[in-house]
N, C-alpha and C positions, 0 to 999 in steps of 0.2 A: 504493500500500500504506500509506504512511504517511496520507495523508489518511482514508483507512479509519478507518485505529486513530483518529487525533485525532477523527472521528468517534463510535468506538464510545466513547472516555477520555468524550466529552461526555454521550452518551446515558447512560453508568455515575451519571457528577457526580450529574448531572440528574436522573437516578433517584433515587438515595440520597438528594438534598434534598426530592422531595417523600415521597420513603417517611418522611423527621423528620416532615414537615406530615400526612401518614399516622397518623402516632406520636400526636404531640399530637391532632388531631382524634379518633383513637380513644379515646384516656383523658381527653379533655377533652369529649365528647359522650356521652350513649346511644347507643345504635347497633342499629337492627332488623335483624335477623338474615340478611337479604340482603345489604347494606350492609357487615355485617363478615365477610360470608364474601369479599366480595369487596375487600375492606382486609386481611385474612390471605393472599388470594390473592396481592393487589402485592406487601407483604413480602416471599414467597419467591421474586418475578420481582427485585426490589431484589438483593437476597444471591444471584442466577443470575449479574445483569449483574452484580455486583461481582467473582463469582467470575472471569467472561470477561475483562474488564478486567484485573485481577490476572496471571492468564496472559498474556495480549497481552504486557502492558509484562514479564515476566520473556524470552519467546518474542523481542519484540522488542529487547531490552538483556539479554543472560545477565547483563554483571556485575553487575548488582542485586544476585543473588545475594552477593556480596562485602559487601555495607553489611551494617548491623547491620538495618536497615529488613526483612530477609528473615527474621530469624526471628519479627517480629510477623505476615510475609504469612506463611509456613508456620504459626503456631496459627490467624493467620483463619480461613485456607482446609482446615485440618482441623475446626476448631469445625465453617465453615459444612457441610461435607461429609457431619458427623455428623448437624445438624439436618436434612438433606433425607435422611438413610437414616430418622431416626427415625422423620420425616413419612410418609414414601411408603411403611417397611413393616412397622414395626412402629403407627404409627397412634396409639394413645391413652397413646404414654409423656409426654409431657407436658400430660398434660388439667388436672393437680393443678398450682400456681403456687407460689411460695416467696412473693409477695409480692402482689402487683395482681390483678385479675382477665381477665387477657388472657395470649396466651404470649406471656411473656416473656423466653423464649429464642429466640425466632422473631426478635424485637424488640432484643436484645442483637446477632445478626446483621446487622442494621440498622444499629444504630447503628457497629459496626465496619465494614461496607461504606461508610457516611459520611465517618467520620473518615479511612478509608482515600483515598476518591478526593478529598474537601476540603485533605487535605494535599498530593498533586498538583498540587492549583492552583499559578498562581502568585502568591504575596503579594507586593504592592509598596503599601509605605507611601513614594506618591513626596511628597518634600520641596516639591514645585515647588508645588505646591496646596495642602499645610497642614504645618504644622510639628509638631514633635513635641507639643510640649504640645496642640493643637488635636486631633491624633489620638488621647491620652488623653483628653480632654473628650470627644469625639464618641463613643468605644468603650463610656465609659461610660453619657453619653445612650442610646443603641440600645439596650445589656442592659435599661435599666430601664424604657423604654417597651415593652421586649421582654415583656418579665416581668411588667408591669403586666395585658397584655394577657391570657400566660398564666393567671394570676391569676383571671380574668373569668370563665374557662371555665366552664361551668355544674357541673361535676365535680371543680373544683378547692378548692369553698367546698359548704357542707351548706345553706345559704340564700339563694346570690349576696351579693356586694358591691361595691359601688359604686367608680366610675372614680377618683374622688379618694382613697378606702381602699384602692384595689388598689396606684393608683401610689405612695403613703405605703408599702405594705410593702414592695414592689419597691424602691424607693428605698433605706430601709435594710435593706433585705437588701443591696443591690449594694454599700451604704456602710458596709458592716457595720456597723449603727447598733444594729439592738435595740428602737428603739422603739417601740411598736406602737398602733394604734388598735381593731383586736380582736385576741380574742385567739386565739395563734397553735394552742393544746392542742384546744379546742372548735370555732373557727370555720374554719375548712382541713381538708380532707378527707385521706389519706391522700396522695392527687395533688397537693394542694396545697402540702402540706409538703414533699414532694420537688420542686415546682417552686423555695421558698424555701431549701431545701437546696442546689441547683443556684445559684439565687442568688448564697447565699453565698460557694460555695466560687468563681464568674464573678469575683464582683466582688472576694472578699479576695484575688487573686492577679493580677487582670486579665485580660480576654477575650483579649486581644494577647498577654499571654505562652505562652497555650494555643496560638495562632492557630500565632506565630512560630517557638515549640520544635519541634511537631508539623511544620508545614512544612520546617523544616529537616531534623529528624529524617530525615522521607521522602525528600525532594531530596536531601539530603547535602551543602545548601549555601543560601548567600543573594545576594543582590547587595551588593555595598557600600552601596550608598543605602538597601535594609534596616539595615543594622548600624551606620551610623550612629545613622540613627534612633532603632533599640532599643537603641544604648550611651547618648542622653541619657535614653530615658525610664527604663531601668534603673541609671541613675549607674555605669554600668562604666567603671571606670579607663583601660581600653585597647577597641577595637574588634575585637579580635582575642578579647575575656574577654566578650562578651557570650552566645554560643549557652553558653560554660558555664558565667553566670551564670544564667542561664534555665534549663538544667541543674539547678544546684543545687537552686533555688528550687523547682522540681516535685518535685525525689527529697526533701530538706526536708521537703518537705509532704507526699507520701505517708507517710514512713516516721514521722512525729511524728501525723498521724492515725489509722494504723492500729493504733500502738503504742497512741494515747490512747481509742482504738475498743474493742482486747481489754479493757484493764482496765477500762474501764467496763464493758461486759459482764459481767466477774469481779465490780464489786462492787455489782450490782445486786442486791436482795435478790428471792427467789423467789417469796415471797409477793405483792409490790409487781405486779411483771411478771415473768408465768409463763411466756409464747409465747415461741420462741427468736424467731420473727421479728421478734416487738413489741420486743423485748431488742437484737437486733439491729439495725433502725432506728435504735430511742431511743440506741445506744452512738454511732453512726457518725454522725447528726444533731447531738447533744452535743460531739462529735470535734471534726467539723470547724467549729461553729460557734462553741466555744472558740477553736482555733488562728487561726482567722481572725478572733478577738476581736467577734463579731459579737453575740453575745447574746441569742440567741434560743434556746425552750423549746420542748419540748412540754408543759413544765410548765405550768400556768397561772398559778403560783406561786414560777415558775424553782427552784432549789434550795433555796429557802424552802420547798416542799410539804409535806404532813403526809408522811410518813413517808421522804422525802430530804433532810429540814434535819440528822437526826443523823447520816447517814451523811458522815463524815470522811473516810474514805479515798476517797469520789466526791469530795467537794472538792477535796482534796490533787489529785488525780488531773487534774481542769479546773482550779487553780490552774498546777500543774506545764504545762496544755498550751498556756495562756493567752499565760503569761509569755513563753514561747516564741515564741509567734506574734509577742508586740509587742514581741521586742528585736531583732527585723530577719534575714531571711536573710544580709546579708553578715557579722553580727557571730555567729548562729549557724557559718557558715563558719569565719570568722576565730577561733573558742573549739576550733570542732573540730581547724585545725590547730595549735594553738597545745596541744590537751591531746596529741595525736599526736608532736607534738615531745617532750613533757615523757613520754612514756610509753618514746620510742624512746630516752632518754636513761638514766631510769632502769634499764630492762631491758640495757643497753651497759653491760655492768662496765668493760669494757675505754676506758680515758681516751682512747686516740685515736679512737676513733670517734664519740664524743661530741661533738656542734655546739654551738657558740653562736650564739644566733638573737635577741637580743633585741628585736629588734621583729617577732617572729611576732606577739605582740596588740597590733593596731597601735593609734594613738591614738583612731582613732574609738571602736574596743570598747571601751577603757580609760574615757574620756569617760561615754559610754554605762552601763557596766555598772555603774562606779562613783556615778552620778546613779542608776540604777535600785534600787541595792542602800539606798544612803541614802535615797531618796525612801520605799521600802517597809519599811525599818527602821519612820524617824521615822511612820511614819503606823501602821504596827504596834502599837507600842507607845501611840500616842495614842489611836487606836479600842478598844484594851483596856482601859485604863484611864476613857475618858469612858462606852464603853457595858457596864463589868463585869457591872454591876447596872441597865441598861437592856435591852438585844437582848439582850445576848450572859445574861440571867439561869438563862434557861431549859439553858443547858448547861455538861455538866462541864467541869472545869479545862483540860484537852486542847480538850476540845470548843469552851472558849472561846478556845483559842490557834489554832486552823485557824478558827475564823471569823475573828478578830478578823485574819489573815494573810490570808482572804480580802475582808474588807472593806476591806484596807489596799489590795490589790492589781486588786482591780475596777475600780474609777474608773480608771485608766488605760487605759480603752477596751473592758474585756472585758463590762460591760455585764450579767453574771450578778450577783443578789443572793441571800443566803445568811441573813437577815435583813429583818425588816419596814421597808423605807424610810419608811416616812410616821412610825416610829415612832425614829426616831433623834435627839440631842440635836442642838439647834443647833449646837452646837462641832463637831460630827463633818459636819452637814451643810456647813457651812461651808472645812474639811479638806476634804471631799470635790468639792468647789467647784474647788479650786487642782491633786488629781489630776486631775480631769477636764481641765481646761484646759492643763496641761501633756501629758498622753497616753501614750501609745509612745515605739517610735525609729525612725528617718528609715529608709527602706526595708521597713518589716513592713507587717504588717494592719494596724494599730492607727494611729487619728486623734493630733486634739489637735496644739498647736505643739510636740511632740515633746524628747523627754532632751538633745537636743544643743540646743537650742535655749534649752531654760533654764539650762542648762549655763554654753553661751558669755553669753549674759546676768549669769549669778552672778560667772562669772570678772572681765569687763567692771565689773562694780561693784569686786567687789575689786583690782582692776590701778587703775581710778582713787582709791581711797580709798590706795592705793597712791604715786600719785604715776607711775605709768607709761605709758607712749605705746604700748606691745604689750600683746597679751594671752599671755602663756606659759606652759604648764603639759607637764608630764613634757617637759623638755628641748625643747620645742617651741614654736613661735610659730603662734599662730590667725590665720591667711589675712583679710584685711582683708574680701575678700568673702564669707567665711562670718558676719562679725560684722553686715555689711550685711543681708543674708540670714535670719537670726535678728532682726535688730530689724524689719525687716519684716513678718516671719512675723507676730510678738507685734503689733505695729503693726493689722496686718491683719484678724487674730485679734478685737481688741478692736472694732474698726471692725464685722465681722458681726455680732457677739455681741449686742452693745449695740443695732445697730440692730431684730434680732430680736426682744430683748426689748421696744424700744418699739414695734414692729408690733404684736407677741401682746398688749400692756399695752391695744392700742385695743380691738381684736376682743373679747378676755377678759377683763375689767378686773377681773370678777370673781374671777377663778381665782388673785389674789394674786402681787405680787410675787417671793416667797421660788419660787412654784412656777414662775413662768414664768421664773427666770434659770436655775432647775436645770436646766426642758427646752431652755433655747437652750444653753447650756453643754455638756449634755448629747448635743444637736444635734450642733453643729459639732464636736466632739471624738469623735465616733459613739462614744459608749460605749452608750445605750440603756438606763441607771439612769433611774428618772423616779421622782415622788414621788407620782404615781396622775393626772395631768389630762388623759395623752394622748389615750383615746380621748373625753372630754367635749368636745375642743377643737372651736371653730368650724372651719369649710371651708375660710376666708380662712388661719386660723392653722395649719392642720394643709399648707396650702401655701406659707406660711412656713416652715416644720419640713423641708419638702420640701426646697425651695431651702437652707438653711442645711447639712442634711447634705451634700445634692450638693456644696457648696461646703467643708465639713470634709474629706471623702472626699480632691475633685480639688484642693484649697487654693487659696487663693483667689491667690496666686502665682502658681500655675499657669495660672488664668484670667487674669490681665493680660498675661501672658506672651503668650498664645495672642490680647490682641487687641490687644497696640501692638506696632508693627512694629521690631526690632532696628534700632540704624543700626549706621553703616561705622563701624570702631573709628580714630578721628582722632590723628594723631601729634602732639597739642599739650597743653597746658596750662596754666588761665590759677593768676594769683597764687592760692595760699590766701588765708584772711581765717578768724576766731575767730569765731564766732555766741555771742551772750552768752545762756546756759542760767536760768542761775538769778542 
């Protein structure tokens, strides 16, 4: 009996993975009309066996029923239940689409019988054959040759494009980079945009976290040698905080894109875009490629466009969703408990009930927030004042205070511009230089050698200028190995950078100095600001570009990590000695 069912679990799997290849081949081909009667036909044998399957494992284990995993199988198995009544008797209620040209509620079936049996499986990221950081390198190789591939489909593009432009968008898409070679409003099709959609939200959050939440989710559980694993790739504190740190990170990011989905939608103007669906798209595209600081349009002209540069409140609104993305899931956490305390305290008239907590916002956020807040101040007020009467001419007083806050705040990885780049003053281009290179913070979407990182740098200058042997700040002492870690980083950082720009200075020697440091800069910090030479670039260059974001994305930390081999930690120590600096 049991061999049966692991039988039919396989036949289910196995189904639902080619009904995705089903998927893609149909929206990524034409298809004569025998060919997709019989590709609509698989679809509803996919969502049969998913249904049987689904049964089996409730018939074979009742307490399923008991996990929380039973009330996503109870809406599956009613959704799918409703599509085969619709199908079989009422016949032409879904002939009209909301979206694509195929049903795609037939298709939405699908992909929940996928997710359903692929969470089943069993995941094991075992240690014995690659280490953590090599399993983040390799997850996100696969997305983007994944996606490269997608890309290619002949339905994906209005004119085909080429292997080196596909894996160049793939890439920063995955890296949430922004940079583009064409462009992304004109040259991608409606399919293709949702494959770069899809991208982004893969790669700003990682394929592994989807893989690992969802599996557990299902199972109700991991092995230890999972949870190892996913506590170093996710920096969780304990092994026991990682499925709900992975947790957070997903509910995070649903509920900060959908909120930033409706108001877009809200302050989209009617005339602009009239279709709810097109309204729709363009909010939830926008959304999520904000949050995941990715920076990519359907604009051609990103929020610069004729008749989206005044709209303020759409700024406000991707400023607001941006920032969010690049100041980290754990310090989002860490702000939410920390105002939850400060609200349960207020509303507690009553003095004993009242806690004291003072390290609810622990030092990381503190660090963090208070770098993020100065960084965007002082660049605030500098972009206002250099480009008053440059970019910023053409708008009112308001209008120049949300630009000038979003040009302060882009280059830190979000990658949207709200002004003409090529037309900014040196002094700003220069400012914008130093955002991009320092970035986000340590655990979000957002690139660059990160707020803690120049942080502990700044501190470091000042403790030596100081005369002190520690770094300390709010009653605390900075970990010798975070200072290591940080100089590295910057170390590291400069070492790509630089060597990028003298590659692209061979290839493109023409394309000028000033523009080839913005796009490597630009590169390895995946912000996706450019100053106009991306898609001119040579073949050679534009695979430079390739390799420098992979390397911003996965840090080049990461990659050394992943190819010298740790040794055994030795109980000794030889003498200091002073190395003469300066």
């Amino acid at each position: 009996m049991k061999n049966d069912l692991r039988i039919l679990y396989g036949i289910a799997f196995w189904a639902s993975v080619l009904g995705m290849f089903a998927f893609i081949f149909d929206f990524g081909f034409s298809q004569a009309t025998l060919i997709q009667q019989i590709i609509d036909g698989f679809y509803f044998l996919v969502i049969a066996l998913g249904l049987i399957s689904t049964y089996a494992r409730y018939f074979e284990n009742p307490n399923l029923f008991k996990r929380k995993v039973a009330i996503f199988d109870i809406i599956s198995v009613i959704y799918t239940l409703y599509i085969f009544y619709m199908y079989l008797f009422i016949g032409e209620a879904f002939k009209t689409d909301l979206i694509l040209e195929n049903p795609l509620w037939v298709i939405l079936g699908v992909i929940l019988s996928f997710i359903r049996e692929f969470s089943e499986q069993k995941l094991n990221l075992n240690r014995t054959y690659f280490n953590p950081a090599q399993i983040f390198i390799l997850s996100f190789l696969s997305i983007i040759f994944l996606g490269s591939l997608l890309l290619m489909l002949p339905k994906a593009t209005h004119n085909g494009i080429s292997f080196v432009d596909a894996l160049f968008t793939s890439t920063s898409a995955v890296c949430v980079t922004g940079l583009i070679v064409v462009d992304t409003a004109t040259y991608f099709t409606l399919f293709g945009q949702s494959i770069i959609l899809f991208l982004i939200q893969i790669g700003g959050l990682g394929i592994l976290t989807f893989a690992s939440y969802f599996s557990y989710f299902f199972k109700g559980g991991s092995t230890y040698e999972n949870q190892l694993t996913l506590s170093e790739m996710t920096n969780s504190q304990k092994i026991g905080d990682v499925f709900s740190t992975l947790k957070n990170i997903i509910v995070i990011t649903a509920v900060v894109e959908l909120t930033a989905a409706v108001f877009i939608f809200l302050s989209l103007d009617k005339a602009l875009i009239n279709n709810f669906s097109d309204k729709a798209f363009f909010s939830i595209f926008h959304a999520i490629s904000a949050f995941c600081n990715a920076g990519f349009s359907t604009l051609s002209n990103s929020i610069y466009e004729t008749g989206f540069r005044f709209n303020y409140f759409l700024q406000l609104i991707i400023i607001s969703t941006f920032v969010l993305g690049g100041l980290g899931f754990p310090i989002v956490v860490n702000i939410v408990r920390f105002v939850k305390h400060k609200l349960i305290n207020i509303f507690h008239f009553n003095s004993k009930s009242k806690t004291y907590k003072p390290w609810v916002l622990n030092i990381n956020s503190r660090i963090t927030l208070v770098t993020t807040l100065s960084l965007t101040s002082v660049a605030f007020v500098l972009f206002l004042l250099l480009e008053y009467n440059n970019t910023l001419a053409e708008h009112s007083f308001f209008g120049k205070l949300v630009n000038a806050l979003f040009g302060a705040a882009t280059p830190r990885t979000a990658g949207f511009n709200s002004v003409d780049m090529t037309a900014l003053a040196f002094p700003t281009v220069m400012i914008t230089f130093l955002l991009m290179w320092i970035g986000a913070s340590p655990a979000s979407t957002g690139g660059g050698i990160k707020t803690s990182t120049f942080a502990i740098a700044t501190l470091n200058i000042l403790s030596l200028a100081k005369g002190k042997q520690r770094i300390e700040v709010y009653r605390r002492e900075i970990a010798d190995i975070s200072v290591k870690r940080a100089f590295a980083t910057i170390a590291l950082s400069l070492i790509v950078i630089g060597s990028g720009i003298v590659l692209i200075t061979v290839f493109d020697p023409e394309k000028g100095l000033l523009n080839i440091a913005f796009e490597s800069f630009s590169a390895y910090s995946t912000v996706g600001l450019s100053l106009g030479i991306t898609g001119d670039l040579s073949t050679a260059s534009k695979c430079i570009l390739i390799v420098i974001m992979f390397i911003g994305r996965v840090s080049m930390l990461s990659i050394i990590v992943a190819v010298f081999k740790k040794i055994k930690h030795k109980n000794y120590r030889y003498p200091s000695e002073e190395i003469t600096i300066n």
